[in-house]
C-alpha positions in Angstrom: 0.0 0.0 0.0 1.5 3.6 -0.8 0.6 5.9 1.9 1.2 9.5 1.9 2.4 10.9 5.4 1.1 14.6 6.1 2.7 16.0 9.4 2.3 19.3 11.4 1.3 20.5 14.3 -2.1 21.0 12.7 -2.8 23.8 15.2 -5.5 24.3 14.1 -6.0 22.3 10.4 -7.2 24.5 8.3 -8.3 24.6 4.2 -4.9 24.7 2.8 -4.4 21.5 4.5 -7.2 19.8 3.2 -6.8 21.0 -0.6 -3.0 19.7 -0.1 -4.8 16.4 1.3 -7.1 16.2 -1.8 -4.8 17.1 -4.6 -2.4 14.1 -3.2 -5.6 11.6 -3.0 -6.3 12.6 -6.2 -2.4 13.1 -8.2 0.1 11.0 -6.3 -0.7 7.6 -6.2 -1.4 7.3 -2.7 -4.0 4.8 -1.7 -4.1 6.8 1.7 -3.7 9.8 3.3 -2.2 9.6 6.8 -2.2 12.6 8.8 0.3 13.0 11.6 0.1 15.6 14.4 3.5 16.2 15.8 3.6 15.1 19.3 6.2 17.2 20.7 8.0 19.8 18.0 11.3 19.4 17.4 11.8 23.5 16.9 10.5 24.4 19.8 7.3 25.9 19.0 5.4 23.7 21.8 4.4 26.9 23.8 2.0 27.9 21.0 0.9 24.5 20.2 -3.2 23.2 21.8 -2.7 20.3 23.7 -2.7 17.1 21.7 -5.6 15.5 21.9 -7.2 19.1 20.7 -4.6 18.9 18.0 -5.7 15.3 17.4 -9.6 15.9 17.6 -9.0 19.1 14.8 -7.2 16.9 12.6 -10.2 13.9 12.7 -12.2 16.1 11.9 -10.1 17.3 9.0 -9.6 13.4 7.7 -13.0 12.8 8.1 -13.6 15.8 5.5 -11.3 13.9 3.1 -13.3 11.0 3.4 -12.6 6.8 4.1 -9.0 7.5 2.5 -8.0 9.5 4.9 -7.4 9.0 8.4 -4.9 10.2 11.6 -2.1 8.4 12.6 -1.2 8.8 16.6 2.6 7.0 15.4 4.2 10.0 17.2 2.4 10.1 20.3 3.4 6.3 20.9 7.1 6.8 20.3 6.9 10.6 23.1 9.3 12.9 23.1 10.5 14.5 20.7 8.8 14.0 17.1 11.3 14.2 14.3 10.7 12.6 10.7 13.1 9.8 10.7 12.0 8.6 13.9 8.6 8.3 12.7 8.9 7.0 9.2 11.5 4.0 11.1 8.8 3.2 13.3 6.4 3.2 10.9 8.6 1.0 8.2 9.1 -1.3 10.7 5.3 -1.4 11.9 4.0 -1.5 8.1 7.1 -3.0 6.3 4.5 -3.8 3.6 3.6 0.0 3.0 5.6 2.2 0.9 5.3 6.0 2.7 5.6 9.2 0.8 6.4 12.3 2.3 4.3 15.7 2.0 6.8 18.7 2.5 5.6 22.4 1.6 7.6 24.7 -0.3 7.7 26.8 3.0 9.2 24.1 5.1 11.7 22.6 2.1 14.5 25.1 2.7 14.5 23.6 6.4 15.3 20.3 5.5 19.2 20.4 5.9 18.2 21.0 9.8 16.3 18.4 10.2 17.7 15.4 12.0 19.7 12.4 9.2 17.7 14.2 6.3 20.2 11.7 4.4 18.7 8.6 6.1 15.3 10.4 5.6 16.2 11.2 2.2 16.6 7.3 1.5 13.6 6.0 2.5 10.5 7.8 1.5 9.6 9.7 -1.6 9.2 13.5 -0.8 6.1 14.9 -2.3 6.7 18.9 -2.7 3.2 20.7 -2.7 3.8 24.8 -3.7 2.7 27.2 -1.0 1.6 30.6 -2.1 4.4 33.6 -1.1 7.4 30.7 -0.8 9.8 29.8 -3.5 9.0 26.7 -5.5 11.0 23.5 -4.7 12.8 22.0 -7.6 11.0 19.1 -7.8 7.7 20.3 -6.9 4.5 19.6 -9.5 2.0 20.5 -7.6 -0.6 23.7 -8.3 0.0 27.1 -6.0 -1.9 26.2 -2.5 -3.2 29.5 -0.6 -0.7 30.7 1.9 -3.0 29.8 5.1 -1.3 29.2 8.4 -2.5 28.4 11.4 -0.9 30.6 13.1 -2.6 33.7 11.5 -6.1 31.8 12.3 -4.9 31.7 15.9 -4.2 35.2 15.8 -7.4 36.0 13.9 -9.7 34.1 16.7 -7.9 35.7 19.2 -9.1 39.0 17.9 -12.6 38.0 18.0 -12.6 37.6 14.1 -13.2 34.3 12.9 -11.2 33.2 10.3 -13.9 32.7 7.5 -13.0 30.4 4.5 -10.1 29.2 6.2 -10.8 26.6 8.3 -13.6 24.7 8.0 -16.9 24.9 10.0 -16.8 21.9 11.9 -13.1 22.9 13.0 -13.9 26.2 13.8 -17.0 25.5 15.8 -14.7 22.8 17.4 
């Protein structure tokens, strides 16, 4: 089975996430769509992140949108600690060593992959699949139509103002 791994804090998932989830369902030959909330981020940005089960709720909520091909994946909460890639994509290798697991990776987040922990190792055993983020620089390798430049931080910030962020995250999320 190919199975396309889609992590992030997912605080909250919003549309852009689920038009990335859709276009892959739909273009790159995944037969599902695993989404992975990061357990404990590696770049310290756990002081802004919901607790994870709220994190984990959001994103059901966002696999359920994408319908019975989608689904979360809690492989990060099991291992604790600290959730970088290669961790999780050994774990799950060696947990599904039938399943062949593709990488999502924005354009936004692709200039960061030197710093992430044995990118080489990373590099050998999973595809990447670059999706194109609106405002950052294309990756080289990236065939994927421009995605709207939504970030879950700005919808924090939004809410936080009293102004919800409308068309960015859907309803159910929201009212969640």
């Amino acid at each position: 089975m190919q199975v396309a791994l889609f992590g992030g804090s997912f605080n909250p998932p919003h549309v852009a996430h689920r038009l990335v989830g859709e276009w892959v369902l739909a273009t790159q030959g995944a037969d599902e769509l695993w989404l992975v909330p990061t357990f404990q981020h590696p770049f310290r940005k756990d002081e802004t992140l919901a607790p994870y089960a709220h994190r984990v709720a959001m994103t059901e909520l966002l696999a359920k949108s994408l319908g019975n091909r989608a689904r979360v994946c809690r492989i990060e909460e099991e291992l604790g600690g600290v959730s970088y890639t290669i961790n999780t994509i050994d774990a799950l290798r060696a947990k599904f060593p039938h399943h062949t697991f593709k990488l999502i990776v924005g354009s936004d987040v692709a200039a960061e992959l030197p710093k992430w922990k044995d990118i080489e190792r990373l590099r050998e055993r999973v595809q990447f699949i670059f999706v194109n983020r609106n405002g950052a620089p294309p990756h080289s390798r990236n065939v994927s139509p421009e995605f709207p430049a939504i970030s879950s931080s700005n919808v924090r910030a939004q809410i936080s103002k009293g102004a919800p962020p409308i068309g960015e995250v859907d309803h159910a999320i929201l009212d969640y």
